[in-house]
MDTraj code that builds the backbone (N, CA, C; nanometers):
import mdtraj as md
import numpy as np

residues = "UNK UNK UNK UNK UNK UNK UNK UNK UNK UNK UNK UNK UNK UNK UNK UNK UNK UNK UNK UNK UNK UNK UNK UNK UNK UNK UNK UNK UNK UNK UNK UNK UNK UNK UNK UNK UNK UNK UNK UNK UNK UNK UNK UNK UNK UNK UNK UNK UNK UNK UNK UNK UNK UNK UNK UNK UNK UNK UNK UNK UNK UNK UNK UNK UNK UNK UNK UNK UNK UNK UNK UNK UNK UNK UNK UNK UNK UNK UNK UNK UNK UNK UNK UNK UNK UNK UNK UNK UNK UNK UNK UNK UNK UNK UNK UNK UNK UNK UNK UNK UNK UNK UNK UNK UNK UNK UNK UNK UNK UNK UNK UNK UNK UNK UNK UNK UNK UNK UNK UNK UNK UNK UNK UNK UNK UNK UNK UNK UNK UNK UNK UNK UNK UNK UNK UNK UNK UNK UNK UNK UNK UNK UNK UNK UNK UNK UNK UNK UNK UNK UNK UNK UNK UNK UNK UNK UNK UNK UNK UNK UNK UNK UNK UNK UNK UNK UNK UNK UNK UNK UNK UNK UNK UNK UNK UNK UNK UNK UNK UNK UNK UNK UNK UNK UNK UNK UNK UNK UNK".split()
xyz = np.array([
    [0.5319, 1.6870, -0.4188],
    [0.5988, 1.5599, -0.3962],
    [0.7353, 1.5804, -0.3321],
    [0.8295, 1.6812, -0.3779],
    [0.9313, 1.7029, -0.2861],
    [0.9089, 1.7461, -0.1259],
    [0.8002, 1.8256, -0.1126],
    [0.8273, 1.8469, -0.0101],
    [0.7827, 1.6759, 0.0987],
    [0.7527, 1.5904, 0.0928],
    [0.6925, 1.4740, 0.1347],
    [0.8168, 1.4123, 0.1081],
    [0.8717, 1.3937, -0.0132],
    [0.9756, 1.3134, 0.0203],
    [1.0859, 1.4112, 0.1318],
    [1.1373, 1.5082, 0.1066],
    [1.2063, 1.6043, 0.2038],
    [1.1432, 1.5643, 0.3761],
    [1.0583, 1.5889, 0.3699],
    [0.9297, 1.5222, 0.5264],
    [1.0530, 1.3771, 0.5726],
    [1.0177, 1.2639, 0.4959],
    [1.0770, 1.1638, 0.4879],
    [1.1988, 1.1512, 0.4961],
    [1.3070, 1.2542, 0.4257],
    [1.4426, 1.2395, 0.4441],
    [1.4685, 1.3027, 0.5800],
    [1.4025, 1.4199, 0.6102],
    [1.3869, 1.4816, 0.7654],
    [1.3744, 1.3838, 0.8508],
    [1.3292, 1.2690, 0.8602],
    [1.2371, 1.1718, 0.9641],
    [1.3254, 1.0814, 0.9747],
    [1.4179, 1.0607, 0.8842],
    [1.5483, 0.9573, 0.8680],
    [1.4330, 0.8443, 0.8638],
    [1.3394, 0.8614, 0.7846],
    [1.2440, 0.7110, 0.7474],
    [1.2473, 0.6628, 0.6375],
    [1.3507, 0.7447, 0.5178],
    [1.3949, 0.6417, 0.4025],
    [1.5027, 0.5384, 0.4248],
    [1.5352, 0.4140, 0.4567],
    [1.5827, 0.3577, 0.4641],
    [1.6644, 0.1918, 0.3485],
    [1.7519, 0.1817, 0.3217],
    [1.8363, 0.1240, 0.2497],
    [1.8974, -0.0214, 0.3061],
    [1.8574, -0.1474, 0.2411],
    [1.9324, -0.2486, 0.3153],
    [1.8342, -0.3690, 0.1948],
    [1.7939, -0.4707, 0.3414],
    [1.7144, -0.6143, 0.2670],
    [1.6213, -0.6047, 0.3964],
    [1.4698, -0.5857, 0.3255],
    [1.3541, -0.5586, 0.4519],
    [1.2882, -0.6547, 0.4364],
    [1.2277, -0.7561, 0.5304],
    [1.0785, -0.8289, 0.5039],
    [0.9930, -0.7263, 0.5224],
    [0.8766, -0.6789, 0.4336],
    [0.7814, -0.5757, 0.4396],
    [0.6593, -0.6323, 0.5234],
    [0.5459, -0.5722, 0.5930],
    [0.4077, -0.6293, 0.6479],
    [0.3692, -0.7669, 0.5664],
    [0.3949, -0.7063, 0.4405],
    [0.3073, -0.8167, 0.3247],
    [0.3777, -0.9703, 0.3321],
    [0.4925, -0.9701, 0.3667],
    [0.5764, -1.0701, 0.3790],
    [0.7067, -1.0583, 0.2603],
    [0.6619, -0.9656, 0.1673],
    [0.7359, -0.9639, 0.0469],
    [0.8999, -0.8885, 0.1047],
    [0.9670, -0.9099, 0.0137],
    [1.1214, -0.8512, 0.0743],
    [1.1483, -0.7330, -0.0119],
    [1.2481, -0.6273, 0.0167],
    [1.2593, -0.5011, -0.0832],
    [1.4318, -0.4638, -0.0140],
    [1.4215, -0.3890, -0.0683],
    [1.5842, -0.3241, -0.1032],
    [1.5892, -0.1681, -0.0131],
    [1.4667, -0.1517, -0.0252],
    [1.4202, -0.0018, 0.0234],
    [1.3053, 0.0233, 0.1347],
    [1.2992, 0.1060, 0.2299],
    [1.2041, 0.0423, 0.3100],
    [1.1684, 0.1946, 0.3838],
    [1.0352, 0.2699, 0.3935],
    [0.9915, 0.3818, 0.4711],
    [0.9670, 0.3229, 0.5513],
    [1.0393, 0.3919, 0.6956],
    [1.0079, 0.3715, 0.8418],
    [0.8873, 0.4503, 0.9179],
    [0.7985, 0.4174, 0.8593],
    [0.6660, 0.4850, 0.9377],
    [0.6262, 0.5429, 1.0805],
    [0.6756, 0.4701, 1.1733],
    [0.6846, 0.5138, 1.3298],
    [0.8201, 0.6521, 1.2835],
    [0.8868, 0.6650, 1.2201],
    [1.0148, 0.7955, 1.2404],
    [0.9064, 0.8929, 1.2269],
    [0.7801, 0.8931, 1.1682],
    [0.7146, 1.0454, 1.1199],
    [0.5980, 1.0238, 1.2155],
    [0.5685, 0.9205, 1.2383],
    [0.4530, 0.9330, 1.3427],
    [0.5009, 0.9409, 1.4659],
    [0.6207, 0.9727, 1.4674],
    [0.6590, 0.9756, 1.6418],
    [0.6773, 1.1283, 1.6497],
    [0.6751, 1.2233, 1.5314],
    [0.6835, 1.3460, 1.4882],
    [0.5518, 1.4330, 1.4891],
    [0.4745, 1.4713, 1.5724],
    [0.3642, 1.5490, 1.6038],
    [0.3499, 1.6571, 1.4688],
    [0.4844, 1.7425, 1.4161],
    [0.4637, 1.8064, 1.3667],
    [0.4536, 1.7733, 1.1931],
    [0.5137, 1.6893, 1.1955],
    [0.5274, 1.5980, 1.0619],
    [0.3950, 1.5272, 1.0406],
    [0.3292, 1.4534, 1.1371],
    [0.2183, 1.4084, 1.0847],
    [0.1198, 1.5060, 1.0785],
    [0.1278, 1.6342, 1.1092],
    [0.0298, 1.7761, 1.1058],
    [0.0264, 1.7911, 0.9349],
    [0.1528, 1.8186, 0.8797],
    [0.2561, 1.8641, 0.7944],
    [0.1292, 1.7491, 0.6737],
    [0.1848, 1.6469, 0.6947],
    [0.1256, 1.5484, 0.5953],
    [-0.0216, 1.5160, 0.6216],
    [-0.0765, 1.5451, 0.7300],
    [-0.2179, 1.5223, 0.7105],
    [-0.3190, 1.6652, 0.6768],
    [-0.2365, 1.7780, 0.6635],
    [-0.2983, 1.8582, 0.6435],
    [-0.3052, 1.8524, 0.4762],
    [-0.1979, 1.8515, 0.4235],
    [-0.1428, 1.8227, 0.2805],
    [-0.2695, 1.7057, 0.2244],
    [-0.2810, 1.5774, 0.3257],
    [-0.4325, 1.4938, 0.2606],
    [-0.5649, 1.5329, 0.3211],
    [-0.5696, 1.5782, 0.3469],
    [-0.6832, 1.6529, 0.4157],
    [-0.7087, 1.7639, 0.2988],
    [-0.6303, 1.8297, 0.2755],
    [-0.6796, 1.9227, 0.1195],
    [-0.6923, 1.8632, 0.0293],
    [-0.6302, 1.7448, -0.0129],
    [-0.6576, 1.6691, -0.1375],
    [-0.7724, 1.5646, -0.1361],
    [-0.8433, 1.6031, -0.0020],
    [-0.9844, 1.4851, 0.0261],
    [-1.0400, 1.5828, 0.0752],
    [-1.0749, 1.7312, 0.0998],
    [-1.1737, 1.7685, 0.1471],
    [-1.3109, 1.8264, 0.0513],
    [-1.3161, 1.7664, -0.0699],
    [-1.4155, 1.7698, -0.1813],
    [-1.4908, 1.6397, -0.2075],
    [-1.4667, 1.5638, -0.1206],
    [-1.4927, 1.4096, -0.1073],
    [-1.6310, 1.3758, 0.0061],
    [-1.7458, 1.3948, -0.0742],
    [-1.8413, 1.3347, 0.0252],
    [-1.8142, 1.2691, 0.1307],
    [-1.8205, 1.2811, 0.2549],
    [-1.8024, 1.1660, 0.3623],
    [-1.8639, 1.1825, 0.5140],
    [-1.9151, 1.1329, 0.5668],
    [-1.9863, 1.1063, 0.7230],
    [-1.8444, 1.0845, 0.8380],
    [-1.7414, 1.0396, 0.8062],
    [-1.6220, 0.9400, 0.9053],
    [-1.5300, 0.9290, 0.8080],
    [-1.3970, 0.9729, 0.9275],
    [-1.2863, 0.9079, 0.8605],
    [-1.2507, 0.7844, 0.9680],
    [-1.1551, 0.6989, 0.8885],
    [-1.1254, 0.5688, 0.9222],
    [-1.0025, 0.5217, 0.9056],
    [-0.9204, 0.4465, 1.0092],
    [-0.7743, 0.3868, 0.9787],
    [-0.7542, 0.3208, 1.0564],
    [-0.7035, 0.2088, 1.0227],
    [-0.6636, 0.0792, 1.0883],
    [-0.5953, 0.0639, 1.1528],
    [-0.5422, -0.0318, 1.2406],
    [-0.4978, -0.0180, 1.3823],
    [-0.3380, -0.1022, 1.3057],
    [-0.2125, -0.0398, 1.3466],
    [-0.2314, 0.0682, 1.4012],
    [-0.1470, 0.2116, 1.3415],
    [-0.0766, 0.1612, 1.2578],
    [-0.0576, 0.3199, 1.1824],
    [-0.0879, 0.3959, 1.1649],
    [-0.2624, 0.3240, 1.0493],
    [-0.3639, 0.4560, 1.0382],
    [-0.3965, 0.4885, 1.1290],
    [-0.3958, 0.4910, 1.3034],
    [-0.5185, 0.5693, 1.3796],
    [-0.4093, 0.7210, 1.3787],
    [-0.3129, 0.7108, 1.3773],
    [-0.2561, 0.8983, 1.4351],
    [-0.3194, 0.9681, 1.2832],
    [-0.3019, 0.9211, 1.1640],
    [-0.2642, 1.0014, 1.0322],
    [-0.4532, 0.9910, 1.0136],
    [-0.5368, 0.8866, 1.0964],
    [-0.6772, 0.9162, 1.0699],
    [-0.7523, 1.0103, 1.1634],
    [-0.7102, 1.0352, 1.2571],
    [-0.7460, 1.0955, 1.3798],
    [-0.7318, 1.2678, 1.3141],
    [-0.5707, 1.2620, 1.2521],
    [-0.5801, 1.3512, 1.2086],
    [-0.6319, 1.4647, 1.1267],
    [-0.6631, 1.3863, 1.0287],
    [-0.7547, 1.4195, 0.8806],
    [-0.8491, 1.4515, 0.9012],
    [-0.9219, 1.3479, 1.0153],
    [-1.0355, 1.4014, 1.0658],
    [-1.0810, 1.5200, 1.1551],
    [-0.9986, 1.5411, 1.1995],
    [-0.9408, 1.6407, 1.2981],
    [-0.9077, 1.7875, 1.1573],
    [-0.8572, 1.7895, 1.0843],
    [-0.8393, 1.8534, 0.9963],
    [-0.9957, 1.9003, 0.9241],
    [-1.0597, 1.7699, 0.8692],
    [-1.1561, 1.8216, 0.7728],
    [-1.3128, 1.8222, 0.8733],
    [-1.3009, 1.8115, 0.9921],
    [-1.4446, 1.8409, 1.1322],
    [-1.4799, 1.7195, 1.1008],
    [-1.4309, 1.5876, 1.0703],
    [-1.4968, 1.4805, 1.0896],
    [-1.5175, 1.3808, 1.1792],
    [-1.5905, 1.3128, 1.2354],
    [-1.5614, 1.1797, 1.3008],
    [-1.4785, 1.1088, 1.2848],
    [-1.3856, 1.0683, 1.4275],
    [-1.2856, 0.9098, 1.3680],
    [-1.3110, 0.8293, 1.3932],
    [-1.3022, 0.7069, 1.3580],
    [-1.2976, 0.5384, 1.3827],
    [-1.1623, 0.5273, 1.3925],
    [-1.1689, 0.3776, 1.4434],
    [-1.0578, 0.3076, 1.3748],
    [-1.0777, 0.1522, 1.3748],
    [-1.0200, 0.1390, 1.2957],
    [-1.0188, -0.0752, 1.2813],
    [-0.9150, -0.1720, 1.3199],
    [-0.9544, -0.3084, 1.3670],
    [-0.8379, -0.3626, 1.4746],
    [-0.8701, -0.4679, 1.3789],
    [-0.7960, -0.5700, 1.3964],
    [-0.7883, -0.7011, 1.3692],
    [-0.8482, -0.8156, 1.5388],
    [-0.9314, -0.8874, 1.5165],
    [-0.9756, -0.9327, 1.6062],
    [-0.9765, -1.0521, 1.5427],
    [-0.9181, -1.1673, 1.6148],
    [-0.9582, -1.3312, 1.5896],
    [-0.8652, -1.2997, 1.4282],
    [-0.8498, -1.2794, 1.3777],
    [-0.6990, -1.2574, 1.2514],
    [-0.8497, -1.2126, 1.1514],
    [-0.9413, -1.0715, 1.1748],
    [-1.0116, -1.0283, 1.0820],
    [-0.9987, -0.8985, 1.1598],
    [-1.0418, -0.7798, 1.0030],
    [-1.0189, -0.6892, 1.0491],
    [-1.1841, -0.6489, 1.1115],
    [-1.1969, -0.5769, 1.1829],
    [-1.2983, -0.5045, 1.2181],
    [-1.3339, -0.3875, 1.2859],
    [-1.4610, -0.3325, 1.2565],
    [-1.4207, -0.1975, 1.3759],
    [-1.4364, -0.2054, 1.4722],
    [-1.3874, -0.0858, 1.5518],
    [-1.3133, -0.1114, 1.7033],
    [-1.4865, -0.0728, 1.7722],
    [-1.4895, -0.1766, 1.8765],
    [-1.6113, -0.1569, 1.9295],
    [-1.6273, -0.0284, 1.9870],
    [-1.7671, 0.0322, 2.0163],
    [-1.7869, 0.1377, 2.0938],
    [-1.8034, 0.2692, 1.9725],
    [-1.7548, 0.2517, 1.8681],
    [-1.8062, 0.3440, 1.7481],
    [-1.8986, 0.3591, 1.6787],
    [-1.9856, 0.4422, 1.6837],
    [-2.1685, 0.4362, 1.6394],
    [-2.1329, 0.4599, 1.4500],
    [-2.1540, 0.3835, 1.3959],
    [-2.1456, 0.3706, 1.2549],
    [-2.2922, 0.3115, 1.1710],
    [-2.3405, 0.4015, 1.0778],
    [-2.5024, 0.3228, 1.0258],
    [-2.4882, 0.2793, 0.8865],
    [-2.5291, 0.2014, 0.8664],
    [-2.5686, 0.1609, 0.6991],
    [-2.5845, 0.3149, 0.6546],
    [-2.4992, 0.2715, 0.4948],
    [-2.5331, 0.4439, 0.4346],
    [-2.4297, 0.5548, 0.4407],
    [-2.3874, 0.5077, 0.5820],
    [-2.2781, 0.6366, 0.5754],
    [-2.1725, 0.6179, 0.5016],
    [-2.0882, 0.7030, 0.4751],
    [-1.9902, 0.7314, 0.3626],
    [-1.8835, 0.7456, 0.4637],
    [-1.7489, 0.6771, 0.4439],
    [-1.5920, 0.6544, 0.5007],
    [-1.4840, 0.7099, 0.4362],
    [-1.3742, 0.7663, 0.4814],
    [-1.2871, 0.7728, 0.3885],
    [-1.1914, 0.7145, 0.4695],
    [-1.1201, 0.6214, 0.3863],
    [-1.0424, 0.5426, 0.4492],
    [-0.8607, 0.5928, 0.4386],
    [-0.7887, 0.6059, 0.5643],
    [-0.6366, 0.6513, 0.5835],
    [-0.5468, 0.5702, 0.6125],
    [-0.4537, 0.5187, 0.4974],
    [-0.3646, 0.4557, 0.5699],
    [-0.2469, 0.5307, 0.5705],
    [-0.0978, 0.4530, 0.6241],
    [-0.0122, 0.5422, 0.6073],
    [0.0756, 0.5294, 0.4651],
    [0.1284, 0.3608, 0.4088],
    [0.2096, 0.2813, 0.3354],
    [0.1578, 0.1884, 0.2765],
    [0.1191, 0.1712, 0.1825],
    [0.0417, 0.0509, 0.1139],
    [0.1635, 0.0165, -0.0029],
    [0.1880, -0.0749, 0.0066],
    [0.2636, -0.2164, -0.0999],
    [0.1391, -0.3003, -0.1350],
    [0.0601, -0.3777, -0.0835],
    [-0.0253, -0.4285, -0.1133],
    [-0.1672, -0.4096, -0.1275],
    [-0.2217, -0.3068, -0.0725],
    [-0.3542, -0.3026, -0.0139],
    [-0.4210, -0.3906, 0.0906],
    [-0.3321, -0.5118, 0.1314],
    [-0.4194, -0.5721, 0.2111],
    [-0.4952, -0.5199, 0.3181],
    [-0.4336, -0.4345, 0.3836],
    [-0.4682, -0.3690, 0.5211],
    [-0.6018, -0.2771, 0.4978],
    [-0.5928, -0.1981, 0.3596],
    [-0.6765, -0.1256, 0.3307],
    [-0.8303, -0.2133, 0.2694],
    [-0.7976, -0.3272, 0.1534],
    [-0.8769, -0.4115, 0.1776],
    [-0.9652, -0.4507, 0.2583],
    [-0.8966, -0.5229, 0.3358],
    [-0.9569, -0.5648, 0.4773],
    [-1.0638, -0.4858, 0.5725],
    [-1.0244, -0.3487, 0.5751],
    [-1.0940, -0.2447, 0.6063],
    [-1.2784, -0.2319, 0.5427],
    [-1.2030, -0.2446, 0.3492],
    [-1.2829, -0.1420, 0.2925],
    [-1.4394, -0.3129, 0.3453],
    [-1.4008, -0.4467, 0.3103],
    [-1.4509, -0.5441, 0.3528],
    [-1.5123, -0.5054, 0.5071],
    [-1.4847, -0.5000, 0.5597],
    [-1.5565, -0.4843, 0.7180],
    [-1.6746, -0.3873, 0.7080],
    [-1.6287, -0.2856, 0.6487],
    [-1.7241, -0.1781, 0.6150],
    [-1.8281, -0.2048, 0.5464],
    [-1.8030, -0.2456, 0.4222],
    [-1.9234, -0.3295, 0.3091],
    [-2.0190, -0.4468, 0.4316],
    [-1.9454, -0.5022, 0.5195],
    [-2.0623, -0.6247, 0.5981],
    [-2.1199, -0.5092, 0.7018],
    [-2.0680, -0.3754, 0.7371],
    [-2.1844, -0.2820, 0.8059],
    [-2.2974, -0.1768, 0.7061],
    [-2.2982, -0.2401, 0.5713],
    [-2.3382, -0.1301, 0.4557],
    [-2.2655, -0.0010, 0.4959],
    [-2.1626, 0.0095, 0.4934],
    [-2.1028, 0.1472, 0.4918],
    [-2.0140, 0.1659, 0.3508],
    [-2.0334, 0.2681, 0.2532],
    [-1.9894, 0.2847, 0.1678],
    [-1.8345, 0.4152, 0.2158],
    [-1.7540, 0.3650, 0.1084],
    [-1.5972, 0.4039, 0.1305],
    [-1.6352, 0.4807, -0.0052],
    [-1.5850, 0.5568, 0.0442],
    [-1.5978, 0.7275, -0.0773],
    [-1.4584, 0.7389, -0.1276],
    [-1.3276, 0.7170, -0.0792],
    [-1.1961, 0.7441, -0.0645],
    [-1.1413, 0.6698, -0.0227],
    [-1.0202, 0.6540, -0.0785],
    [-0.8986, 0.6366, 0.0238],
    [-0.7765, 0.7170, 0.0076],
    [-0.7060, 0.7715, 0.1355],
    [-0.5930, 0.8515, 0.1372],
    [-0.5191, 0.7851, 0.1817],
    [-0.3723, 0.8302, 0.1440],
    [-0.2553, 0.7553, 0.1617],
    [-0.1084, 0.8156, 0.1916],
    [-0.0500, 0.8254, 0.2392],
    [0.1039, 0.8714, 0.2828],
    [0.1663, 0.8569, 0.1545],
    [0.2170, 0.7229, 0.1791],
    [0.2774, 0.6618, 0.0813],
    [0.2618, 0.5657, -0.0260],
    [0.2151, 0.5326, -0.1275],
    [0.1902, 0.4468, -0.2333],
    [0.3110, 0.3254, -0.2714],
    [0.4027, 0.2738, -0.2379],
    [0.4770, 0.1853, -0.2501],
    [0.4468, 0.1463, -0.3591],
    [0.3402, 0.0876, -0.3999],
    [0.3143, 0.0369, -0.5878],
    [0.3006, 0.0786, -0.6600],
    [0.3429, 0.2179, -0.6804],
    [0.3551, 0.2987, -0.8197],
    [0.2733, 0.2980, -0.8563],
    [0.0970, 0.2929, -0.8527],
    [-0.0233, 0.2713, -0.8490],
    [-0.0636, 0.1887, -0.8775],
    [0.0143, 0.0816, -0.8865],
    [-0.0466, -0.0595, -0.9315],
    [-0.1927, -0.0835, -0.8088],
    [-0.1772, -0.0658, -0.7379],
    [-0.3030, -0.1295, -0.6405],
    [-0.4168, -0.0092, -0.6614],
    [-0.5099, -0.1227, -0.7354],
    [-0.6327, -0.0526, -0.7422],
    [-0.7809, -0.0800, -0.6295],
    [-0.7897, 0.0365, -0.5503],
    [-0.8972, 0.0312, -0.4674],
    [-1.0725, -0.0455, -0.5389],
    [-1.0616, 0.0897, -0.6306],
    [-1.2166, 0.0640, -0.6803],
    [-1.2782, 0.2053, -0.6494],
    [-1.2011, 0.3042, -0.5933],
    [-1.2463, 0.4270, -0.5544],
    [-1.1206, 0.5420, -0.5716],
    [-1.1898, 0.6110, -0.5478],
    [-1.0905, 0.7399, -0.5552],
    [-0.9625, 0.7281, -0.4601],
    [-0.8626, 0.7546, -0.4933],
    [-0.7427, 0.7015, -0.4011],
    [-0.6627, 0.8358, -0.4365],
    [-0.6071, 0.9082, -0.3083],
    [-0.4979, 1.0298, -0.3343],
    [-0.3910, 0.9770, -0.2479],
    [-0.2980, 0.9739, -0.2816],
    [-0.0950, 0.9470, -0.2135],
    [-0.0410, 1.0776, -0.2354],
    [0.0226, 1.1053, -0.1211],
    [0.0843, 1.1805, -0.0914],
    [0.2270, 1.2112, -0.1831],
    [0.2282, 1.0539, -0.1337],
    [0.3706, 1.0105, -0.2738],
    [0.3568, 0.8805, -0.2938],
    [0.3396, 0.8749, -0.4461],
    [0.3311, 0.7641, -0.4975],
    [0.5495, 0.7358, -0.5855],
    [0.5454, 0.5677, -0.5492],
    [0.6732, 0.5310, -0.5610],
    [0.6557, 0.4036, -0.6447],
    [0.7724, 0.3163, -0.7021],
    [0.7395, 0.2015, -0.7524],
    [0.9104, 0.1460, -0.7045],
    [0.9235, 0.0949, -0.5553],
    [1.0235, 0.0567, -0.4808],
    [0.9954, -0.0931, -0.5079],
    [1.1113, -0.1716, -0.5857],
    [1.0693, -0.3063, -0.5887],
    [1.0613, -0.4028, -0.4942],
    [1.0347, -0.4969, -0.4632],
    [0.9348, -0.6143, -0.3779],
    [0.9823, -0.7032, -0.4656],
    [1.0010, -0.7931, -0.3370],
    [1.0086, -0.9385, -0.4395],
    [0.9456, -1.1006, -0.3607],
    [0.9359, -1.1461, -0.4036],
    [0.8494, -1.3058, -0.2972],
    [0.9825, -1.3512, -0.2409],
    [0.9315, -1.3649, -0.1522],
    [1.0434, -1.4297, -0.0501],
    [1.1491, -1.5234, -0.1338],
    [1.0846, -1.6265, -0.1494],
    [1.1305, -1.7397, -0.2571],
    [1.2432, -1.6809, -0.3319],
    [1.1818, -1.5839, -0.4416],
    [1.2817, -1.5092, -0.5293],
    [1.3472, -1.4281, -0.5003],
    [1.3850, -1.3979, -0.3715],
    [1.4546, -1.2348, -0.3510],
    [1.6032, -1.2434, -0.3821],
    [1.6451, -1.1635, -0.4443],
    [1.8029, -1.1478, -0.4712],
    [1.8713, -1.1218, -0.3757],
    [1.8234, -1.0465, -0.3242],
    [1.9099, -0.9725, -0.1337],
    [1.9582, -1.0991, -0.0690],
    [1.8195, -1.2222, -0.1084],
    [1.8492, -1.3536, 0.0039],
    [1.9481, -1.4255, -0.0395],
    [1.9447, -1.4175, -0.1962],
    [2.0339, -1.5150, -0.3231],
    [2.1714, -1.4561, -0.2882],
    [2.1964, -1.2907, -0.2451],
    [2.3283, -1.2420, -0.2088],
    [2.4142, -1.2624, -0.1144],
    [2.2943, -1.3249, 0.0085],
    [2.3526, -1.3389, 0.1554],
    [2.3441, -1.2062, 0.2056],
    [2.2730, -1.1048, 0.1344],
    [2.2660, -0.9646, 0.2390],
    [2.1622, -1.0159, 0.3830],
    [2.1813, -0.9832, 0.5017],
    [2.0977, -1.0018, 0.5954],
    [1.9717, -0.9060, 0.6361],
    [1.9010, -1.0457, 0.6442],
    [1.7291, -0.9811, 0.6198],
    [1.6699, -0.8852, 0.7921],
    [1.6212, -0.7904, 0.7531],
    [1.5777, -0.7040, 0.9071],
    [1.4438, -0.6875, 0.8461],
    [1.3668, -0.6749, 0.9906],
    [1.2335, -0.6503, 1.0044],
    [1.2128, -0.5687, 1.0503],
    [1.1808, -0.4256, 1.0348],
    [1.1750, -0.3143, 1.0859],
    [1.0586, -0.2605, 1.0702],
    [0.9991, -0.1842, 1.1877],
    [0.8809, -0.1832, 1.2424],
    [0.7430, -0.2822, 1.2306],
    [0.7935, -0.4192, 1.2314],
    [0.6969, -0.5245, 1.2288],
    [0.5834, -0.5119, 1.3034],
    [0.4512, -0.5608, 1.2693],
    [0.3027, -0.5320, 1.3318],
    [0.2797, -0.6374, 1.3491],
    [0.3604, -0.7489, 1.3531],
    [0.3180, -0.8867, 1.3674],
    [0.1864, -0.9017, 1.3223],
    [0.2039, -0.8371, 1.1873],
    [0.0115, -0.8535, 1.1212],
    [0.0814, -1.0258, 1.0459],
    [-0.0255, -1.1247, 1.0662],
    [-0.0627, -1.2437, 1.0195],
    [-0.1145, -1.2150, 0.8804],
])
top = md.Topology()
chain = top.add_chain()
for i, resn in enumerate(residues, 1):
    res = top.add_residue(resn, chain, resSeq=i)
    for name in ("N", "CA", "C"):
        top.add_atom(name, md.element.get_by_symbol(name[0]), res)
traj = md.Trajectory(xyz[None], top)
């Protein structure tokens, strides 16, 4: 775990202020994900690190959503001789990216980079279930919910954290007048 958070302090991607997160929720604390994925050697560093902690994991394909997960899924896969996918959001659903031969049956392991909510990973593991594709895994960078978010499957984080979040409505940062930044927004809906 130190060395991942160390990764992170290297990447200048721990960051300190008042964030709106993907989820919409606001936080105090905020990992900058593009600082380590713009880092060739850093995302080696950390996908080799989940790539050992998932390579005992039945699976046909790895998988990651557009667009964080595709470098840290490309990778893993690339790491453990597997196939990659990846999944887009089309019409505001997620789905997979056309042109990828995927069959009922096969087994996924799904990569994201930062999960606070699971939605993204959700969304995924859903797309997959309407192709009968069963999700064996999910790997993760970062855990933001201190493991509160439960998949339904085997789930490994790199580093798991419990950085508080708060609903827009209630945020103290907003109640302070600290000013709110959006940093690396995906304009995910």
């Amino acid at each position: 775990m130190a060395d991942i958070i160390k990764i992170l302090e290297d990447s200048n991607a721990l960051l300190n202020g008042h964030f709106k997160l993907t989820s919409g929720r606001h936080s105090n604390r905020y990992i900058e994900k593009i600082k380590i994925i713009n880092q060739p050697d850093k995302v080696v560093q950390l996908c080799t690190e989940l790539a050992e902690r998932l390579k005992k994991i039945d699976t046909d394909v790895i998988i990651g959503p557009a667009m964080g997960g595709i470098v840290l899924a490309y990778e893993v896969a690339k790491q453990l001789g597997k196939p990659f996918v990846f999944t887009q959001r089309k019409d505001d659903k997620m789905t997979i990216r056309s042109g990828f031969n995927l069959n009922a049956g096969e087994k996924a392991i799904i990569i994201e980079d930062i999960v606070t909510t699971g939605g993204s990973v959700f969304e995924v593991m859903e797309a997959l279930k309407e192709r009968g594709i069963i999700v064996s895994a999910v790997g993760l960078i970062v855990d933001r919910s201190g493991g509160k978010v439960d998949f339904g499957v085997h789930t490994e984080a790199l580093l798991t954290v419990d950085i508080e979040s708060y609903e827009a409505t209630e945020c103290p940062l907003c109640k302070s007048g600290i000013p709110l930044s959006t940093p690396g927004s995906s304009n995910k809906k």
